[in-house]
C-alpha positions in Angstrom: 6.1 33.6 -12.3 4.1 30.3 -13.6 4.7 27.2 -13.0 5.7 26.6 -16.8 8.5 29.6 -16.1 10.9 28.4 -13.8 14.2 27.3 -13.9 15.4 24.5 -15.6 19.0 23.1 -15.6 20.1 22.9 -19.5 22.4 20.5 -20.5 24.4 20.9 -24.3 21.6 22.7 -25.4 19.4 20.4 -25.6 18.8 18.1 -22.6 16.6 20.4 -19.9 16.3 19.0 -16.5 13.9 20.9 -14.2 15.0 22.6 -11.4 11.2 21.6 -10.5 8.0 20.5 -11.0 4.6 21.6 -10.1 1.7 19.4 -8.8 -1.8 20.5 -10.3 -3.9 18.3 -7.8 -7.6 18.7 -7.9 -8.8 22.2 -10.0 -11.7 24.4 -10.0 -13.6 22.4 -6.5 -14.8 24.1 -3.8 -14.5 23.6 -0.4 -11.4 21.3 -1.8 -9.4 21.7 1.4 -12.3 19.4 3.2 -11.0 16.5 1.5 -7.4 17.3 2.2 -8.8 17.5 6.0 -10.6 14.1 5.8 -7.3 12.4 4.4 -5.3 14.0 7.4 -7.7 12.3 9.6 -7.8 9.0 7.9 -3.8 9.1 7.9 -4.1 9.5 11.6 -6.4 6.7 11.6 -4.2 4.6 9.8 -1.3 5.2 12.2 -3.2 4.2 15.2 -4.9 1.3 13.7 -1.4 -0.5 12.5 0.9 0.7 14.9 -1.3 -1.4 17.3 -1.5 -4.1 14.8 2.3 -4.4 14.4 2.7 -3.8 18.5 0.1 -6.7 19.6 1.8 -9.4 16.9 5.5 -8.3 18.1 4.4 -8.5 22.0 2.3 -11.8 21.8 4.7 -14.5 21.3 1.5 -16.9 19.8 1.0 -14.5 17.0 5.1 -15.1 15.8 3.3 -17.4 13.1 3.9 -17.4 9.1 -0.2 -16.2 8.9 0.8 -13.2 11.1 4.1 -12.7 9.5 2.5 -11.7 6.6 0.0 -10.1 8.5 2.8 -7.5 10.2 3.8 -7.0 6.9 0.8 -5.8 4.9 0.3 -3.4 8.4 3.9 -2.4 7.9 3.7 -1.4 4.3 0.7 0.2 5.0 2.0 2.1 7.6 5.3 3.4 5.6 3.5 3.8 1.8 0.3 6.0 4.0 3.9 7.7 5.5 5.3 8.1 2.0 2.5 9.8 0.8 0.2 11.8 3.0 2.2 14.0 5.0 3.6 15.5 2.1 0.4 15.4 0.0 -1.1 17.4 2.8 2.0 19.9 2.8 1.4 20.4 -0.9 -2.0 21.2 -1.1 -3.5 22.2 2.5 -0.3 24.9 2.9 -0.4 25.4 -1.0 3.3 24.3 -1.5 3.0 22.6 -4.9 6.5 23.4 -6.4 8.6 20.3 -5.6 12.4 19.9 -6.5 13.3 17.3 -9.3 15.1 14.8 -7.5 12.9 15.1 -4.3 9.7 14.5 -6.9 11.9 11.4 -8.5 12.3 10.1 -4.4 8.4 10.6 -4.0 7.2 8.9 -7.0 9.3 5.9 -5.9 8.3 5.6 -2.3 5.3 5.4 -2.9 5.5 2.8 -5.8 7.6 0.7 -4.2 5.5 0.4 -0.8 2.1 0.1 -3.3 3.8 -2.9 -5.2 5.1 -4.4 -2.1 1.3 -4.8 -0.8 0.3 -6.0 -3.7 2.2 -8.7 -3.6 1.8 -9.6 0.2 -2.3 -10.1 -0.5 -0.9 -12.5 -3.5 1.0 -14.5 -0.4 -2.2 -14.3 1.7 -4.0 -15.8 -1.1 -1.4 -18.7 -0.8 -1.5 -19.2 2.9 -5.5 -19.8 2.3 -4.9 -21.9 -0.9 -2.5 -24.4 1.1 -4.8 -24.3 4.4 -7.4 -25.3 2.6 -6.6 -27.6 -0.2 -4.2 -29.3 1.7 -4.8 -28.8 5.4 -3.1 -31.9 7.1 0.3 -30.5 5.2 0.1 -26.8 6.1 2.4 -26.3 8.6 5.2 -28.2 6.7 4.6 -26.1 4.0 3.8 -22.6 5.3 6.3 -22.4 7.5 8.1 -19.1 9.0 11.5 -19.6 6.6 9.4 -20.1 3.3 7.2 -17.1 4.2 10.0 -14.9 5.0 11.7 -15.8 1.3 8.3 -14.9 -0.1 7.8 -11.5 1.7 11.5 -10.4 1.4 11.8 -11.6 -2.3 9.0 -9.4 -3.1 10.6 -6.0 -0.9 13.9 -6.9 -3.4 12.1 -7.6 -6.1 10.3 -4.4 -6.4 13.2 -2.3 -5.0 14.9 -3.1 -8.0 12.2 -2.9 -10.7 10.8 0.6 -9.0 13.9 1.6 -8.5 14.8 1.0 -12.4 11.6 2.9 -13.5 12.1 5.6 -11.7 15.6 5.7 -12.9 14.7 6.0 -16.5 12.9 9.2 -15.7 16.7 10.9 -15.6 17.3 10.3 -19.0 14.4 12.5 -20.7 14.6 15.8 -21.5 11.6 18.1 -20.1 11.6 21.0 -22.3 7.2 21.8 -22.7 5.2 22.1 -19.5 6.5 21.3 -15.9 2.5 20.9 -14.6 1.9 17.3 -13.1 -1.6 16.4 -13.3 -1.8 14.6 -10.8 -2.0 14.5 -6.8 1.7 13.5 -6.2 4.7 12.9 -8.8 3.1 10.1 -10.5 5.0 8.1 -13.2 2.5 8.4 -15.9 1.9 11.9 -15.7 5.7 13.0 -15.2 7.2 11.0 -17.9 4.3 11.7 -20.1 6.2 16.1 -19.9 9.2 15.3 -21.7 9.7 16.2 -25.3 12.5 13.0 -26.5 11.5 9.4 -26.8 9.6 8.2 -23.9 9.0 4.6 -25.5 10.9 3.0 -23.0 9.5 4.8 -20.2 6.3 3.2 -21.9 7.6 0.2 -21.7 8.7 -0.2 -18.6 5.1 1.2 -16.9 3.1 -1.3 -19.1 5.4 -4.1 -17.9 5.3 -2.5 -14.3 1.3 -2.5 -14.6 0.9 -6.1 -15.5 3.4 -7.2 -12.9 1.8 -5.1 -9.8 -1.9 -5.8 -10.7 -2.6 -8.0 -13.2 -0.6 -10.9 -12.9 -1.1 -10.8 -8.9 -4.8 -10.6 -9.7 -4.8 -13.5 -11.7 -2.8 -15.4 -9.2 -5.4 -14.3 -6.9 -8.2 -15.4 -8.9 -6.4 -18.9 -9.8 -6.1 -19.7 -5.8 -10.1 -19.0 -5.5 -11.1 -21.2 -8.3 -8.8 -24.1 -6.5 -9.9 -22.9 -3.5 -13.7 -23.5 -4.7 -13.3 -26.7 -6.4 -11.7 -28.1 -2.6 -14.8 -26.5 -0.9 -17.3 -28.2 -3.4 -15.9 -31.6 -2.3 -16.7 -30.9 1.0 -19.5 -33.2 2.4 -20.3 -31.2 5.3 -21.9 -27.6 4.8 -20.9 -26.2 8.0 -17.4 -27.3 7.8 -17.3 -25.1 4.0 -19.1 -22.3 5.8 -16.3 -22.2 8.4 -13.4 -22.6 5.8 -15.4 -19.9 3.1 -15.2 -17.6 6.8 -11.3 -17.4 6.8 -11.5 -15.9 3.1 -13.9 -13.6 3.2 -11.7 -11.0 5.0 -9.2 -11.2 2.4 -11.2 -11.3 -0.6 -12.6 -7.6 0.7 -9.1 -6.5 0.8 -8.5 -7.8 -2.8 -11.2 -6.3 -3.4 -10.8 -2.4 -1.6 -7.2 -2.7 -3.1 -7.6 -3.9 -6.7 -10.8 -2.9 -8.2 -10.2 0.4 -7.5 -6.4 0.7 -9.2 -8.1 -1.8 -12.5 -10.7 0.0 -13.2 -9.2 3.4 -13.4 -6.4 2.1 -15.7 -9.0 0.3 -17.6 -11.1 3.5 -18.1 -8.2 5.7 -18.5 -6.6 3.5 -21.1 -10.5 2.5 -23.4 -12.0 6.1 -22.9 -11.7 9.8 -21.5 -12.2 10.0 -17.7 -12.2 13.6 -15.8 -8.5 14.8 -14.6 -10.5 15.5 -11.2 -12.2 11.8 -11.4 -8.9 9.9 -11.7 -7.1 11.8 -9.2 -10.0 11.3 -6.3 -10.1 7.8 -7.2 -6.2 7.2 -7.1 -6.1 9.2 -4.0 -8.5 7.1 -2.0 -7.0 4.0 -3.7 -3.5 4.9 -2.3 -5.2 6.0 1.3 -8.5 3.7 2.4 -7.0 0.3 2.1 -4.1 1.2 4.5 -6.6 2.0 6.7 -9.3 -0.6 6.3 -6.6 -3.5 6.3 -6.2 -3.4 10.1 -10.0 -3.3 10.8 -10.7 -5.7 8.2 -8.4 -8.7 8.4 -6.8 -8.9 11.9 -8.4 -6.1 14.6 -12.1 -7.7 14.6 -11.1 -11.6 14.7 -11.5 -13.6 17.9 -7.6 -14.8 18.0 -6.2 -10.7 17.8 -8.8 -9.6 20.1 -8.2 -12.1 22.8 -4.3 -11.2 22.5 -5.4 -7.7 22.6 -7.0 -8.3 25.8 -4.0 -10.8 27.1 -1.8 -7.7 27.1 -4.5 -5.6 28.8 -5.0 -7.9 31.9 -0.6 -8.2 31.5 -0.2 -4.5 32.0 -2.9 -4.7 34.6 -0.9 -7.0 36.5 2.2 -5.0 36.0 0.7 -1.8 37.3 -0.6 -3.7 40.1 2.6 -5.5 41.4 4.8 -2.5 41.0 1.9 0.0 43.0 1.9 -2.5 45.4 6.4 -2.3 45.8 5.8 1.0 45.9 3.1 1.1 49.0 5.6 -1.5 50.3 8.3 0.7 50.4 6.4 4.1 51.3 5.5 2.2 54.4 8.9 0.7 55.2 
């Protein structure tokens, strides 16, 4: 039986709600499992990388700053949109499960939506936390402090629960009565809604207004910090003290960069001309995967403040091991 054949739920005749759908993935590449086998290793990767991340900031109390807050949370969404959509993308396609039940492909699609919108948003408040540090240094710590930062981050995981949760949502109302083939690497929005056979203008609707608010309008907010961000540096007398403050963004324009270009200029090409089926779902893939793995590495594992905390709770477990070897010797002796 094809995937086109099975069994749909059919409502009054005319509404048809699959029983499920079928992801298409990558077609006609050889030697395709190898890639499936590099993301499995760069999931594990990704695991190690921000579970230590999230671990060092929680254990050393002089990380519990509003920098680092948003910090744990880019490693935290990280961690739980890589969980969202790896292990399952690897059950699909390495163990050649591709049929997926309706409302677990609805649950899938918004997982890992919501955890890719939530990061998008928490290297827009990064952007911020540079913006006020340097534009207005001497007021920073009155103004990025730990209760403003948490409204930021937490308005942003409500925020997109709701609008991710409302797009996915609309899917329930179409009717899916052609092919039940999605071209693409997991249950997509684009490529699902674009099956059914009613009106899917407001499913339209919603994903262009969806697009602009996850990438667009973050990027610009992005871009509007830098070009403040410039015109401070410029008024800076001393060239080593600009050096030093350009140093602090550099990390987190390369994750703008790893994270956005990507996502942009797939859309763009996908929306102006044709791109390759295969193409767009590599490049989506290794959009949703890299940066979760990259992030740790990038902005927090290789500076001088995480890697002396790193070592702090080296030499502390050291001690630890040490004191309690030595009650034990004590009391073997006694």
């Amino acid at each position: 039986m094809g995937p086109e054949e099975k069994a749909a739920t059919v409502f009054n005749d005319t509404f048809i709600r699959p029983a499920q759908f079928y992801l298409s993935g990558l077609s006609n590449i050889s030697h395709v499992k190898y890639f499936y086998v590099f993301l499995c290793f760069v999931y594990i990767l990704t695991v190690i990388g921000n579970c230590l991340l999230l671990s060092v900031i929680y254990l050393v109390k002089t990380l519990h700053t509003p920098k680092y807050m948003i910090v744990f949370n880019l490693a935290l969404t990280d961690l739980c949109g890589s969980t969202a959509l790896i292990p399952k993308l690897l059950d699909t396609f390495l163990f050649d499960r591709r049929y997926i039940v309706y409302e677990a492909c609805l649950s899938y699609m918004f997982f890992v939506l919501f955890f890719g919108s939530v990061q998008s948003w928490t290297l827009v408040t990064m952007s911020y936390d540079r913006f006020i540090a340097i534009c207005f240094p001497l007021r920073y710590h009155s103004i990025v402090t730990k209760p403003a930062i948490a409204a930021m981050l937490l308005f942003a995981w409500l925020f997109f629960l709701s609008v991710i949760a409302f797009m996915v949502g609309l899917i329930n109302r179409l009717s899916f009565c052609r092919s039940l083939v999605v071209e693409s690497f997991y249950c997509d929005h684009g490529p699902v809604y674009r099956l059914a056979c009613n009106d899917t203008f407001l499913n339209y609707i919603i994903a262009f207004v969806a697009l602009i608010i996850i990438l667009f309008v973050p990027l610009v907010l992005i871009a509007l910090t830098y070009v403040c961000i410039s015109i401070a540096l410029s008024r800076i007398a001393s060239g080593e003290k600009r050096v030093k403050a350009l140093k602090t963004c550099t990390s987190h324009l390369i994750l703008v960069a790893i994270f956005f270009l990507p996502i942009v200029s797939t859309n763009i090409a996908a929306l102006t001309s044709y791109i390759h089926p295969n193409a767009r779902i590599i490049n989506s893939c290794l959009t949703h995967t890299l940066p979760a793995l990259l992030n740790p590495i990038i902005y927090s594992l290789k500076t001088e403040e995480m890697l002396n905390s790193i070592k702090k709770l080296c030499r502390r477990n050291r001690i630890c091991n040490a004191t309690s070897s030595k009650k034990v010797n004590v009391k073997a002796k006694n």
